[in-house]
C-alpha positions in Angstrom: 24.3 -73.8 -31.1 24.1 -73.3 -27.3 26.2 -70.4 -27.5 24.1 -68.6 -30.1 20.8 -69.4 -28.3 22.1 -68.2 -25.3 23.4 -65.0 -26.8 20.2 -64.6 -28.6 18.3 -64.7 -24.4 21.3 -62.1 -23.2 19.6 -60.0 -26.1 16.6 -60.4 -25.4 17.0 -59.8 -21.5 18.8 -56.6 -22.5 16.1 -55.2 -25.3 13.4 -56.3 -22.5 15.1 -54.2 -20.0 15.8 -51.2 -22.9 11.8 -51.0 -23.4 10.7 -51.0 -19.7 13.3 -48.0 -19.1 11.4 -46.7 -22.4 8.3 -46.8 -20.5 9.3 -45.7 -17.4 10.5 -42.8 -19.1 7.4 -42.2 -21.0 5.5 -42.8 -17.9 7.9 -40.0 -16.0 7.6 -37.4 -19.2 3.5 -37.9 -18.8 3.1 -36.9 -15.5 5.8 -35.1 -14.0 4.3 -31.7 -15.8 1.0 -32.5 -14.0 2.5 -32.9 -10.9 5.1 -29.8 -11.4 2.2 -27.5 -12.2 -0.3 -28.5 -9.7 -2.0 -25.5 -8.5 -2.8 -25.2 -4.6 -6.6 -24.0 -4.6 -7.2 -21.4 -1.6 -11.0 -20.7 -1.0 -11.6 -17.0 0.3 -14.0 -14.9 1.2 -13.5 -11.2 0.7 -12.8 -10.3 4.7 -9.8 -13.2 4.5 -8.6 -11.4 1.3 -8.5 -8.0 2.6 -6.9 -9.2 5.8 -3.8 -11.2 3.6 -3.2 -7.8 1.6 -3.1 -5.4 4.3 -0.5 -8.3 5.9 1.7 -8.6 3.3 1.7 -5.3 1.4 4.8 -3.8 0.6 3.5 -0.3 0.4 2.1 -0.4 3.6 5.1 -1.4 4.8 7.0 1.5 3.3 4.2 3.6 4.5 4.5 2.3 8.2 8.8 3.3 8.1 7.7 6.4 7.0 5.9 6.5 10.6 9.0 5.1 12.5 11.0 7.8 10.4 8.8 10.8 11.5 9.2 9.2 15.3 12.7 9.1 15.3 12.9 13.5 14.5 10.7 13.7 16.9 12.8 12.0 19.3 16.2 13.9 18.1 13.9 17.1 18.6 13.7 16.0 22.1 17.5 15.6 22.4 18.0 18.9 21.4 16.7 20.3 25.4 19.6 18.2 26.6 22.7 19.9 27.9 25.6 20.2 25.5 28.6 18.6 27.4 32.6 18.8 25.8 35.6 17.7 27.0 39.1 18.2 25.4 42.6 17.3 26.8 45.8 19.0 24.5 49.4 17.9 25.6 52.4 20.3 24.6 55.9 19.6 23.7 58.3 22.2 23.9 61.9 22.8 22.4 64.0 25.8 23.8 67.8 25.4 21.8 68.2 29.1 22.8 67.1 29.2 26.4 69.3 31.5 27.8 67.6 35.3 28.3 70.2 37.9 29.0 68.8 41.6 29.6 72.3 43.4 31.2 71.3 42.8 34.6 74.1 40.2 35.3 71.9 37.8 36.4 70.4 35.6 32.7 67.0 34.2 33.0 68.3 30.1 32.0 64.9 28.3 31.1 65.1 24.4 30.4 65.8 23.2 26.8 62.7 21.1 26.6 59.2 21.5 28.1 56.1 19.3 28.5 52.4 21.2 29.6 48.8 19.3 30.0 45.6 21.4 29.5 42.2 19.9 30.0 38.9 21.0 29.3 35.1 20.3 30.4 32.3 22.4 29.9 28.5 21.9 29.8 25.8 24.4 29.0 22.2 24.4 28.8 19.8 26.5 27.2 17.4 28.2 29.5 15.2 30.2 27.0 15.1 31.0 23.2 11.6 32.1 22.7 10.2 28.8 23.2 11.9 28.0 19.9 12.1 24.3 21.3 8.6 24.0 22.3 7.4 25.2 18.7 9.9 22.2 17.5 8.6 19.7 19.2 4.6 20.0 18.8 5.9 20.3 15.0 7.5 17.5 14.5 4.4 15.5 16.7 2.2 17.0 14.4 4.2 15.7 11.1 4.4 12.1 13.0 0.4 12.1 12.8 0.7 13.3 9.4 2.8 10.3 8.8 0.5 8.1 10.7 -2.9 9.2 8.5 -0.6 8.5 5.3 -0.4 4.2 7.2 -4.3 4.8 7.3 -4.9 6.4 3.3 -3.0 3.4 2.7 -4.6 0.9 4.1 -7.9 2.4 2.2 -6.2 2.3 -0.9 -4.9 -1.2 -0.6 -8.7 -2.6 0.5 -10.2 -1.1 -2.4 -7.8 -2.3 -4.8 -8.1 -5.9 -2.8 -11.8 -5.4 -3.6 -11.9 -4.4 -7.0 -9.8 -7.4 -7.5 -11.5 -10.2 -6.0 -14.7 -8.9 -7.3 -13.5 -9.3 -10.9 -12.4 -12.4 -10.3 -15.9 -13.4 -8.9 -17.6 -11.8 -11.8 -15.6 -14.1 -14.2 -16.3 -16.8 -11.9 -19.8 -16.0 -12.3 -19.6 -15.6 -15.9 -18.0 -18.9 -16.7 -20.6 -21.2 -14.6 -23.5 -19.1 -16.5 -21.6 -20.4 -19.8 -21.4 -23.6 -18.5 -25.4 -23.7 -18.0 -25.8 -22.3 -21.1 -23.8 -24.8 -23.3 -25.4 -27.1 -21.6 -28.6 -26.3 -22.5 -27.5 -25.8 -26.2 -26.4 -29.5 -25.9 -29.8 -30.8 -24.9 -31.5 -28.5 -27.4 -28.6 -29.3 -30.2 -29.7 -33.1 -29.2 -33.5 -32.5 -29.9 -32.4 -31.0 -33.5 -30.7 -33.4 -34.2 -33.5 -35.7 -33.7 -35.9 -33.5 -35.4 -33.6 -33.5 -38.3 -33.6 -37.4 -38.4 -37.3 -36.8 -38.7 -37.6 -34.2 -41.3 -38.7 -31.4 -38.9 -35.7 -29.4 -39.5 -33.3 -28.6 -42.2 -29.5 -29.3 -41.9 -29.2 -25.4 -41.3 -30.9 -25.2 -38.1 -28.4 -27.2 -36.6 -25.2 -25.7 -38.0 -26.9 -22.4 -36.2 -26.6 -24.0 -33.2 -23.5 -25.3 -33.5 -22.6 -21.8 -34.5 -24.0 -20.6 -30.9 -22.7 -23.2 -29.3 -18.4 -22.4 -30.5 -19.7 -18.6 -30.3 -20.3 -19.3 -26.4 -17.1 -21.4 -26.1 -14.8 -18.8 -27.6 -16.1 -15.9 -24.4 -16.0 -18.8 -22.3 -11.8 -18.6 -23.5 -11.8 -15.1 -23.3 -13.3 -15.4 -20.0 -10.8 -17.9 -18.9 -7.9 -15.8 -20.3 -8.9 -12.6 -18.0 -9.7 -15.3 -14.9 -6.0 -16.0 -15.1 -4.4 -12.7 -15.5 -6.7 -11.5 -12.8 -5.8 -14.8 -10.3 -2.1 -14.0 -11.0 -2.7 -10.5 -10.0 -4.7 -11.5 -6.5 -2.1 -13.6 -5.8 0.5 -11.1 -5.7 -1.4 -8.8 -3.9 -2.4 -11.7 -1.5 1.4 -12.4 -0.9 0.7 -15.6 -2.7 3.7 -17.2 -5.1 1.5 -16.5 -8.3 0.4 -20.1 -8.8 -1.7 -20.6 -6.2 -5.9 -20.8 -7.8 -7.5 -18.4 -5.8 -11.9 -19.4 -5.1 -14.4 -17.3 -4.4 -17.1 -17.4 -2.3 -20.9 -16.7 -3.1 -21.6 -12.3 -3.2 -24.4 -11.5 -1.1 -25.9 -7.7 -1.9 -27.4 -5.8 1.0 -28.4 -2.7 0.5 -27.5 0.0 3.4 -30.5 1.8 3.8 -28.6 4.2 6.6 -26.2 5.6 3.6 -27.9 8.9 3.0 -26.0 11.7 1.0 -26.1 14.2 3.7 -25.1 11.3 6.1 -22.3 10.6 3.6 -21.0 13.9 3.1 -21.3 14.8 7.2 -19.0 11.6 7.6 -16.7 12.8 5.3 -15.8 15.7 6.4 -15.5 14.8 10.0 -13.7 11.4 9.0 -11.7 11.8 5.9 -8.0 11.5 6.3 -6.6 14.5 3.8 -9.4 16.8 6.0 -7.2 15.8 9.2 -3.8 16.2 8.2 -4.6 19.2 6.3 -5.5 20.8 9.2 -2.8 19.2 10.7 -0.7 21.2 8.2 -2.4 24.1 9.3 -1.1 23.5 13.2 2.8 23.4 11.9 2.4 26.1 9.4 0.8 28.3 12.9 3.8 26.5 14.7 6.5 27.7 12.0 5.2 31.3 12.6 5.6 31.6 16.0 9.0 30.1 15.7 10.3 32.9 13.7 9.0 35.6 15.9 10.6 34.0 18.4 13.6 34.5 16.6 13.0 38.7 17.4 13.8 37.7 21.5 16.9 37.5 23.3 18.2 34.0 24.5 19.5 32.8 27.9 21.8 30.3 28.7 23.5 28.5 31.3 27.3 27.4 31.5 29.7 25.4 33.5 33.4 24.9 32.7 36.2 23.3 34.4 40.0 23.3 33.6 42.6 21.2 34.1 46.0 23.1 33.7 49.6 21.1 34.4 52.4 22.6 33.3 55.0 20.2 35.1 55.5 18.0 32.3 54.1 15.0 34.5 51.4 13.2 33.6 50.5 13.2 37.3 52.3 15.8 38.6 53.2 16.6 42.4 50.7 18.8 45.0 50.5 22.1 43.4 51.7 21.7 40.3 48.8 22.2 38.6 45.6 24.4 38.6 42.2 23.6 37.9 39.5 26.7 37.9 36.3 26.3 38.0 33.8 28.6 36.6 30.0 29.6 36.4 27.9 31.5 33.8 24.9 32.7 32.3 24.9 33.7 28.9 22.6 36.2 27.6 22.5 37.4 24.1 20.1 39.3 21.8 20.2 39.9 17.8 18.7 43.1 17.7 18.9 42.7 14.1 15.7 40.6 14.2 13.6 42.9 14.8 13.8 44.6 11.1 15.4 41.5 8.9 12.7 38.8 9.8 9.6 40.6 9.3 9.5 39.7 5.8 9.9 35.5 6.6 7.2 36.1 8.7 5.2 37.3 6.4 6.2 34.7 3.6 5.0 32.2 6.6 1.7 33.4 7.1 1.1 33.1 3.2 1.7 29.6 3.5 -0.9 29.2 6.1 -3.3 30.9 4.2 -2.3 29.2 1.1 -3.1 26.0 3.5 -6.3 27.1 4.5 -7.3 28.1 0.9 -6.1 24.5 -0.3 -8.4 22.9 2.5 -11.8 24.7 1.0 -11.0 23.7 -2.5 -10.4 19.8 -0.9 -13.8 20.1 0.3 -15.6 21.0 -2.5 -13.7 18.2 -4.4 -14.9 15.6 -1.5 -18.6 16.9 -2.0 -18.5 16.0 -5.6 -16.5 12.9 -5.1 -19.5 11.8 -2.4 -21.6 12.9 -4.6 -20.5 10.8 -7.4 -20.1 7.5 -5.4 -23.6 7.2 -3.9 -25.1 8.4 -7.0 -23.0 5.4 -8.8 -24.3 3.2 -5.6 -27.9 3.6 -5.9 -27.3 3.4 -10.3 -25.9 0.2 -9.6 -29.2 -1.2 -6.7 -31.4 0.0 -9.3 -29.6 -1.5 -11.9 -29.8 -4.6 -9.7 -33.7 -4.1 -9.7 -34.3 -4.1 -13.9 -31.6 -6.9 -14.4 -33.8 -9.3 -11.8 -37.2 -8.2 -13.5 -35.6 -9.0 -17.4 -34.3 -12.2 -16.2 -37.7 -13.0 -15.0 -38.8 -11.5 -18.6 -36.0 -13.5 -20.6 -36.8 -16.9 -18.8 -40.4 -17.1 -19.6 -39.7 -15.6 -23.1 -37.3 -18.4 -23.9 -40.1 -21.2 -22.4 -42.6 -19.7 -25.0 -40.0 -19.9 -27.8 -38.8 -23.6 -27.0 -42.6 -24.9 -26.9 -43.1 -23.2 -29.7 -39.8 -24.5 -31.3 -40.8 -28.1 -29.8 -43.9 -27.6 -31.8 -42.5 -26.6 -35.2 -44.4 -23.1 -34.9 -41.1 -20.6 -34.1 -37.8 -21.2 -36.5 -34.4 -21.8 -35.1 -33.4 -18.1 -35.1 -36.1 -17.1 -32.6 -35.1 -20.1 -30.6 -31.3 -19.0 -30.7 -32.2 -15.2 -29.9 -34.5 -16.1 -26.9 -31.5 -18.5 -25.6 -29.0 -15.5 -26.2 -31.3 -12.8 -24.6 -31.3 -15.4 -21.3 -27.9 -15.8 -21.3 -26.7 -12.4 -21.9 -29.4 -11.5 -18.6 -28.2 -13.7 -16.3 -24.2 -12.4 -17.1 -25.2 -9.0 -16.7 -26.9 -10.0 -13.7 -23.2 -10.7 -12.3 -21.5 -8.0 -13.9 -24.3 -5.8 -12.0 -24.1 -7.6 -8.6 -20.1 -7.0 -8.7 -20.2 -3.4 -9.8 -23.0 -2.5 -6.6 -20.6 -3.9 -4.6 -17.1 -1.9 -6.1 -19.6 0.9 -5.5 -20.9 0.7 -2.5 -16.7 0.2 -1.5 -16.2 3.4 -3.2 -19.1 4.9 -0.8 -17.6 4.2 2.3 -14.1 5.3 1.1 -15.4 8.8 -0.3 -17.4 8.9 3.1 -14.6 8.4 5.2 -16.2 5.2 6.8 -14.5 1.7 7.6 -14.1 -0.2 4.3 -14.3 -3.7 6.5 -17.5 -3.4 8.1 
């Protein structure tokens, strides 16, 4: 019997033991996920933003070896005005099986079966003058390297508006969601007085399945809303050079009109300050540069040589005094492909239609900027006036929806008027967001078309 009851404990022990490692497990299966998938919440303001894409951007960084690329011709241009030095060294081995020369004089010439010679070369030459072909290379190839260096700067612009247009969507769903949040609950307070005006008689049982229509109507945007949130926070955060997880904050959007932004202020900055202006006439310079280079190519060039040899025919690698030469000798070089002057008129000429062609392509980019400036600011001020009627129907909407909810209180306006007042508010105050954001994306769009600093 002792046996049995102390097998019956060993169970007992054992199932104990079985159902805490249940729990434990449970315990682990329950949270584990929420600590997995905790997301780090970063609080930003739109400068921080801007500043983490333009740090981490990979285009930018393409864009900047682009620069480093142009750099690096420019530096083998300058190479090319260095003297051209080359040295050789040849050895010779020589068999001779019939070395005997006999010409009937009595006297054979007998030359040695084998022979060994060492020659040895070094010259250097410079180039004094090719029609300045050189110069024209270099101030090329500088002029491409600031053509390069614009492209870094069109970059950057593109990147900060794209930052901005991002982070503004995500405030205007931010925005959004806490006007829902207001809004359901004030459809909870009013679906509470229904309710209680039901219990009294005041209402019928369709009144308050209205609400409670309005009220899942207003959650499902609020899921539509919080479906874009998180395709747009996954987006930031890869723009951000975040690992995609991290919740991404805003901070409040404060709209202050720039009362300096004229049009003819905005089109004067533009074409002083905008980037395809300057490396178009850029293109201009090394299309002017590429000209003169070919009539260069109608003169004679000049040169300068020295060349030194080392000749040992001995056979000894170092050989006794005198036996071996080793001349010396200096020279100029000038030459002249007459040739020129008939064959390369017709490059020429296929050179200057480029540069016209360039010229031509810069007055039809300058009509395109006009209109572009043109459009933003006229978007800009839409969007401040927009502003302007938004604020004065919110005003309108609030006191409307006061009127309808005494009225409602007082069992004079029917649910549906109460419902449609609430909606009018509600659908106000979000386009009062959606307005604020899209001033702003404008107003970025301003200072881009205008050439200006998009951080200021």
């Amino acid at each position: 019997m002792k046996k049995i009851n102390n097998t019956i404990a060993t169970l007992s022990f054992r199932s104990g033991i079985r159902i805490m490692k249940n729990y434990v497990i449970m315990f682990l299966f329950l949270f584990i996920p929420f600590i997995n998938y905790a997301q780090e919440v970063k609080v930003l303001s739109l400068n921080d933003a801007i500043s983490l894409s333009l740090a981490n951007s990979k285009t930018l960084q393409l864009s900047k070896s682009k620069v480093d690329q142009a750099v690096s011709v420019y530096n083998q241009t300058l190479d090319k005005a260095l003297p051209n030095a080359k040295a050789s060294a040849i050895y010779n081995h020589v068999e001779i099986p019939a070395n005997v020369l006999d010409l009937g004089t009595g006297n054979p010439i007998r030359l040695p079966s084998s022979a060994d010679a060492y020659l040895g070369t070094l010259s250097i030459q410079e180039l004094i003058f090719a029609g300045n072909k050189l110069k024209y290379a270099k101030e090329s190839t500088d002029l491409l390297k600031k053509i390069a260096e614009l492209d870094v700067e069109k970059d950057k612009d593109d990147i900060t508006l794209d930052i901005v247009n991002s982070y503004l969507n995500l405030y205007k769903l931010e925005a959004s969601k806490e006007v829902i949040t207001q809004n359901l609950n004030a459809l909870d307070s009013q679906l509470k007085q229904t309710r209680r005006f039901f219990d009294q008689g005041l209402v019928t049982k369709n009144d308050v399945l209205r609400l409670q229509l309005q009220r899942s109507n207003i959650e499902l945007t609020g899921l539509d809303l919080d479906r874009n949130e998180n395709i747009v926070n996954y987006n930031l955060n890869i723009l951000l050079g975040f690992n995609g997880t991290t919740k991404i904050k805003t901070t409040p959007l404060i709209i202050n009109p720039k009362d300096n932004l004229t049009f003819s202020a905005c089109v004067d900055s533009a074409l002083t300050n905008r980037k395809e202006l300057q490396q178009i006439d850029f293109r201009t310079d090394v299309a002017e540069k590429n000209i003169l280079s070919l009539k260069a190519d109608k003169l004679p060039t000049l040169g300068a040589g020295v060349s030194a040899y080392y000749v040992n025919p001995s056979g000894k690698f170092i050989p006794n005094n005198n036996q071996f030469i080793t001349p010396i000798s200096l020279g100029l070089t000038l030459s002249w492909n007459i040739s020129t002057l008939w064959t390369n008129k017709n490059k020429v000429a296929e050179a200057t239609i480029k540069k016209t062609e360039t010229s031509i392509t810069k007055n039809i980019l300058i009509d395109n900027i006009k209109m572009d400036v043109n459009r933003s600011y006229e978007n800009y001020i839409q969007s401040l006036n927009r502003i302007k009627v938004i604020n004065t129907s919110i005003a309108q909407a609030t006191e409307n929806d006061k009127i309808v909810q005494s009225k409602y209180e007082n069992n004079i306006s029917p649910i549906t008027d109460r419902i449609d007042a609430n909606t009018q508010l509600f659908q106000t105050k979000i386009n009062l967001e959606i307005a604020k954001t899209e001033a702003q994306i404008a107003y970025y769009n301003l200072l881009k078309s205008a050439g200006l600093e998009l951080n200021r």
